[in-house]
C-alpha positions in Angstrom: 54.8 -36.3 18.7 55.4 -36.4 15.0 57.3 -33.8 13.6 56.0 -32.1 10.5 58.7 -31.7 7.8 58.4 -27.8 6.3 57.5 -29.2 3.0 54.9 -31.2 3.8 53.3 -27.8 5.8 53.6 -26.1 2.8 51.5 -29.0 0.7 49.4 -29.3 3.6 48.6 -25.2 3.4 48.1 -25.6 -0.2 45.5 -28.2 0.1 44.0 -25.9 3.0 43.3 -22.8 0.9 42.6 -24.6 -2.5 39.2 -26.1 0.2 38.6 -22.8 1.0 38.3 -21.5 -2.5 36.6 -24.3 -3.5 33.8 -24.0 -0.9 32.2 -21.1 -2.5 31.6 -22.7 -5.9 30.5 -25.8 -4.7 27.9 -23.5 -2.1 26.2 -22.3 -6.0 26.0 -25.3 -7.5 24.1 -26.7 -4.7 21.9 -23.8 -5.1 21.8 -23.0 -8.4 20.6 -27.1 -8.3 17.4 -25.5 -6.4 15.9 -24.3 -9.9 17.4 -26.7 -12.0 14.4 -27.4 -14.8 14.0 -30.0 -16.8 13.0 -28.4 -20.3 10.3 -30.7 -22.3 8.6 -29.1 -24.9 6.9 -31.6 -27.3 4.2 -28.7 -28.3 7.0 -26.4 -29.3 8.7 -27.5 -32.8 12.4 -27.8 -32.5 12.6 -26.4 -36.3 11.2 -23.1 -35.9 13.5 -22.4 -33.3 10.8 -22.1 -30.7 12.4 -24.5 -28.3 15.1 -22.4 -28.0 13.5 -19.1 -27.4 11.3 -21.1 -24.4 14.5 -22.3 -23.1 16.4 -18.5 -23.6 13.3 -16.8 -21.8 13.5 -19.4 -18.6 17.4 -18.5 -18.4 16.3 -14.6 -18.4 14.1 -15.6 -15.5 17.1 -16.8 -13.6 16.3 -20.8 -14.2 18.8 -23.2 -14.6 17.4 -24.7 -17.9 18.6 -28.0 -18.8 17.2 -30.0 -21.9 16.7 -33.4 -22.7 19.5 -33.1 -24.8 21.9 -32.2 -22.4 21.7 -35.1 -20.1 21.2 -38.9 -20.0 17.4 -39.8 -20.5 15.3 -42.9 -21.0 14.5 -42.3 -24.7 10.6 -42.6 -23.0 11.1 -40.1 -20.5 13.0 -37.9 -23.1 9.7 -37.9 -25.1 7.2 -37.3 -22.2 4.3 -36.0 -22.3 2.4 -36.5 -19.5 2.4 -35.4 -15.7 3.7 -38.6 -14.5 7.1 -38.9 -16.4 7.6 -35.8 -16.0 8.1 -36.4 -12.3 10.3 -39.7 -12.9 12.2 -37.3 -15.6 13.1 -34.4 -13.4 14.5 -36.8 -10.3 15.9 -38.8 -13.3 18.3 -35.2 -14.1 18.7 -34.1 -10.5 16.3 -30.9 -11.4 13.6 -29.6 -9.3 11.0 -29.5 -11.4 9.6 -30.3 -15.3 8.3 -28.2 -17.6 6.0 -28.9 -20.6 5.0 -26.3 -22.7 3.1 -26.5 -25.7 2.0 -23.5 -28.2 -1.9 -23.9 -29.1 -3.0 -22.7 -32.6 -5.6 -21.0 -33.2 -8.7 -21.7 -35.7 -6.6 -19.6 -37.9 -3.5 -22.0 -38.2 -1.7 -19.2 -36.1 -0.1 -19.6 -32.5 -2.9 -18.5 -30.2 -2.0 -19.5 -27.1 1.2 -20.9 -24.8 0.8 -23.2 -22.1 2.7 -24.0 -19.1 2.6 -27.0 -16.7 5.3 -26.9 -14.0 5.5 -29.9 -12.6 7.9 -30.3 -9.2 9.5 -33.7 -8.4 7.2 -34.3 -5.3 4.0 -34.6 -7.5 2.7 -31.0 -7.2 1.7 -29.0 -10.0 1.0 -25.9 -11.8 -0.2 -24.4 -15.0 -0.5 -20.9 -16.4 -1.5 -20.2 -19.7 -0.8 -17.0 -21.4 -2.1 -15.8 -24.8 -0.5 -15.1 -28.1 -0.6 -12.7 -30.9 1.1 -9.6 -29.7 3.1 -11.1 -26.6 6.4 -12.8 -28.4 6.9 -16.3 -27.5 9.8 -15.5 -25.3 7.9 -12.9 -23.3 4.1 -15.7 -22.9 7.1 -18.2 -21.8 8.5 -16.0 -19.1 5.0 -14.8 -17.6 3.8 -18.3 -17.8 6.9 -19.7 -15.6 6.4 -16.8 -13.1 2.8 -17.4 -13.2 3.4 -21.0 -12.9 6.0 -21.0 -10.5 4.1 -18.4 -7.9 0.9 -20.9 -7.6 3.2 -23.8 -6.8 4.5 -22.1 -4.0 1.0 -21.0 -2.7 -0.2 -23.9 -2.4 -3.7 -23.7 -2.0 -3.8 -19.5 -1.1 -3.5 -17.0 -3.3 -1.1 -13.5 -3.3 -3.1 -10.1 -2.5 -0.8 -6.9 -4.2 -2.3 -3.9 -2.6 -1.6 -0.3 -4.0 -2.8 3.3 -3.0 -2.2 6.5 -4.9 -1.0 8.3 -2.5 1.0 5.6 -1.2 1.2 4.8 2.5 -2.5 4.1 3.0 -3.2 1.0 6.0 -4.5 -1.8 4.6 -7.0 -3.8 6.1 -7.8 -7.5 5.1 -10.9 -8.9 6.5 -11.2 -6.2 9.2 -7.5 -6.6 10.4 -4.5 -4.1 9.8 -1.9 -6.4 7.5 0.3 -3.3 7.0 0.7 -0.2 4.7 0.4 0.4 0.7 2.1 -0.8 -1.5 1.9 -4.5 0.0 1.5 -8.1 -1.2 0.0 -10.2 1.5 -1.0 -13.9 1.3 -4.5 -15.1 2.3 -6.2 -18.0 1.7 -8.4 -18.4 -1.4 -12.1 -16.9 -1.5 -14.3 -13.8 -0.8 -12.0 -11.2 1.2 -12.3 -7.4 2.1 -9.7 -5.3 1.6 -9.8 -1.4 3.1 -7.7 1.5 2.5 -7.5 3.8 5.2 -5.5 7.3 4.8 -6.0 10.4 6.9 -7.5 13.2 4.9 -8.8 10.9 2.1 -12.6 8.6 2.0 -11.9 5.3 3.0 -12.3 2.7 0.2 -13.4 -0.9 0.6 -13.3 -4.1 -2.6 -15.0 -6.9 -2.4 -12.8 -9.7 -4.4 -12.3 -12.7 -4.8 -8.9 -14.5 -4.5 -8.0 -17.8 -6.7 -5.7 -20.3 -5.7 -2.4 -19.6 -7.1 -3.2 -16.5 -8.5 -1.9 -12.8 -7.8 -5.2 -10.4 -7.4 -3.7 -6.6 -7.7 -5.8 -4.1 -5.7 -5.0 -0.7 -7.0 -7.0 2.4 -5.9 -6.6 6.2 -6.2 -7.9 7.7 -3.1 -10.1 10.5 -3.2 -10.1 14.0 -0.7 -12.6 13.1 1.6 -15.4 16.0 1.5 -14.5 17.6 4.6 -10.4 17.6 3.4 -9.1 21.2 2.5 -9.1 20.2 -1.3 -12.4 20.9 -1.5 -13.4 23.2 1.6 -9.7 25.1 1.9 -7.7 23.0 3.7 -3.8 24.3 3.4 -1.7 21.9 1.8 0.3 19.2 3.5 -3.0 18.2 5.5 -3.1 21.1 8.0 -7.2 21.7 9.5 -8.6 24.6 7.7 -10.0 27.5 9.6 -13.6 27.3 11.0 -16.0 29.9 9.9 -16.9 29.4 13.8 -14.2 32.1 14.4 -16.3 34.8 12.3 -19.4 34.0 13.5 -18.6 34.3 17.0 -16.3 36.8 17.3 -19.3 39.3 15.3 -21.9 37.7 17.5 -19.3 38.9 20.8 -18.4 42.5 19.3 -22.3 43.2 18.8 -23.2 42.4 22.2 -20.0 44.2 23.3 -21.1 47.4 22.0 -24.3 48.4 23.9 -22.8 47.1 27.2 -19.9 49.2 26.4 -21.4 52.2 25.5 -24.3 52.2 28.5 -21.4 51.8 31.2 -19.1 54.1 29.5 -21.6 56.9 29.1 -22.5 56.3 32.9 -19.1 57.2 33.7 -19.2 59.7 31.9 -22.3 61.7 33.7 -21.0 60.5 36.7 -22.2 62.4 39.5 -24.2 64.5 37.2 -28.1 65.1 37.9 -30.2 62.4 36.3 -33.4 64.8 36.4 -34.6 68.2 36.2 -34.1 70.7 38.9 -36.9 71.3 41.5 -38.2 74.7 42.3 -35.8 75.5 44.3 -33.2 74.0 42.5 -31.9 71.5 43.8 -30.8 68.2 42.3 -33.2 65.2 43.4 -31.7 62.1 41.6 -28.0 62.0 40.7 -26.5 59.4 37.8 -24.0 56.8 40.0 -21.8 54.6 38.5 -22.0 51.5 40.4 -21.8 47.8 40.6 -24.1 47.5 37.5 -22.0 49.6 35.4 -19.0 47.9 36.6 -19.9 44.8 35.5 -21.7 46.3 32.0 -17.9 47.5 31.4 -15.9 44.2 32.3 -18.5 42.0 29.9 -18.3 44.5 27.3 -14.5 45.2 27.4 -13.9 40.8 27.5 -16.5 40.3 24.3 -15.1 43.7 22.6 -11.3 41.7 23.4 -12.3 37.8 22.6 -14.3 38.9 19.6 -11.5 40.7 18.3 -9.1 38.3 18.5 -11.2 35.3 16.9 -11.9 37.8 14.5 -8.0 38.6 13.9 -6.3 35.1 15.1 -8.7 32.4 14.0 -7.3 30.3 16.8 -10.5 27.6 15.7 -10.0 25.3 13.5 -11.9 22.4 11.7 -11.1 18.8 10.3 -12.9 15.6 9.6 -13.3 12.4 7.7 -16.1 10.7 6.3 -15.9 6.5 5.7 -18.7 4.1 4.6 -19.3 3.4 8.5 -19.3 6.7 10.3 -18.8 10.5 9.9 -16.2 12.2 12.6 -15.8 16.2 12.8 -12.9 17.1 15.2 -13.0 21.0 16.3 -9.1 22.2 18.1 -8.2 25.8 19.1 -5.9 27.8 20.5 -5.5 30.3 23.2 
């Protein structure tokens, strides 16, 4: 076996931890290498400075801009101006993608427009256009990269951005649960339907139309459905309110509690007493008796007199609902 002098180890340790520092740099640059863009801009005059604002606004939107200045071109490709050497110009640089933007003047004379084609190394492309005039150059750059760079990685579908005020509403795409408010959701391009379903609130359906590429934002404020306490008394936080049901029924019990009441309770009364007049020789010939009737007049009338007060007092019903384009449901609860 061969022996390893000390100072060799301690070269050999060396060596070991500079790799070991080294690894994490050399881990970025591969990514950062990821959204390496190739900047080519013959629409945007280097003497107004533009070029460099474009370049300064892709950097803010964490691209790793490199111009045709800063690396060895084919004078040709360095002046490209079309979709096809702009693919041989960004595998010529090792980026991921081109990028030709041009600034459009208006009828005026004045910049009117900037336009963004984002073209990937594979062939795909992409272009956003964003409009001048009170959006800065920097800011149309940025929007139109992000615009640019969210269609090419759609493909063909297109980026659904759902919002609900209150938040937390289920979303439905098409008729299927995709999750809850606020969302973004990816479905393919065309007609879609997209519901928003919150306990409490009306259910709300769009009808839209996604692009290819694009992001479609679907905000909506929800409205108290009709039978919600907002509008009937419902207690805040979403609690059922109180069902008039309680008022109406518990009158409807003490009215028919009282004569029931009062009949067996005045029979008790007179109890053995002498329902008629005295004969001539005065003698009693029909006596009042409380029996079975009265019994039971005075159990119904004491259980209405007992349940009508208490739905009068306790309001144990209660009442909630929901009403959505496709059906009407009224839920009733109590307690005893």
């Amino acid at each position: 076996m061969t022996r390893l002098e000390p100072r060799n180890a301690i070269i050999l340790g060396l060596l070991l931890v500079s790799a070991a520092l080294a690894a994490p740099g050399v881990t970025h640059a591969q990514a950062s290498t990821a959204r390496r863009v190739l900047l080519l801009a013959p629409g945007v005059e280097e003497a107004d400075g533009q070029r460099r604002l474009v370049a300064s606004a892709l950097a803010e939107a964490g691209v790793n801009v490199v111009g045709v200045g800063d690396v060895k071109l084919d004078p040709a490709l360095a002046a490209c101006r079309t979709t096809k050497c702009a693919v041989q110009a960004a595998r010529g640089c090792d980026a991921s993608a081109a990028v030709l933007a041009q600034i459009v003047a208006g009828a005026d004379g004045r910049p009117a427009m900037f336009t963004l084609r984002l073209v990937a190394k594979d062939g795909r492309i992409s272009d956003a256009r964003v409009p001048l005039g009170e959006v800065a150059v920097t800011t149309a750059a940025k929007q139109a990269f992000v615009l640019a760079e969210r269609a090419l990685s759609l493909g063909g579908d297109a980026l659904l951005r759902v919002k609900s005020t209150p938040v937390g509403a289920t979303v439905l795409v098409d008729g299927g649960v995709v999750g809850q408010a606020p969302s973004e959701h990816r479905v393919k391009a065309g007609s879609h339907q997209v519901e928003l379903q919150l306990a409490g609130f009306d259910h709300v359906q769009r009808n839209l139309e996604a692009e290819s590429g694009r992001l479609r934002l679907v905000d909506v404020v929800l409205a108290r459905s009709r039978l919600d306490g907002s509008a009937q008394g419902r207690a805040p936080g979403g609690t059922p309110r109180t069902s008039s049901l309680n008022y109406v029924a518990g009158a409807a019990l003490l009215a028919a509690a009282a004569p029931a009441l009062f009949s067996s309770l005045v029979t008790l009364a007179s109890d053995g007493s002498c329902a008629v007049e005295l004969d001539a020789r005065q003698r009693c010939t029909a006596r009042v008796h409380f029996g079975a009737l009265s019994t039971v007049l005075l159990a119904v009338g004491a259980l209405s007199a007992g349940f009508g007060g208490y739905l009068l007092v306790a309001r144990p019903w209660t009442v909630d609902g929901e009403i959505s384009p496709t059906a009407t449901s009224v839920r009733w609860t109590g307690r005893f």
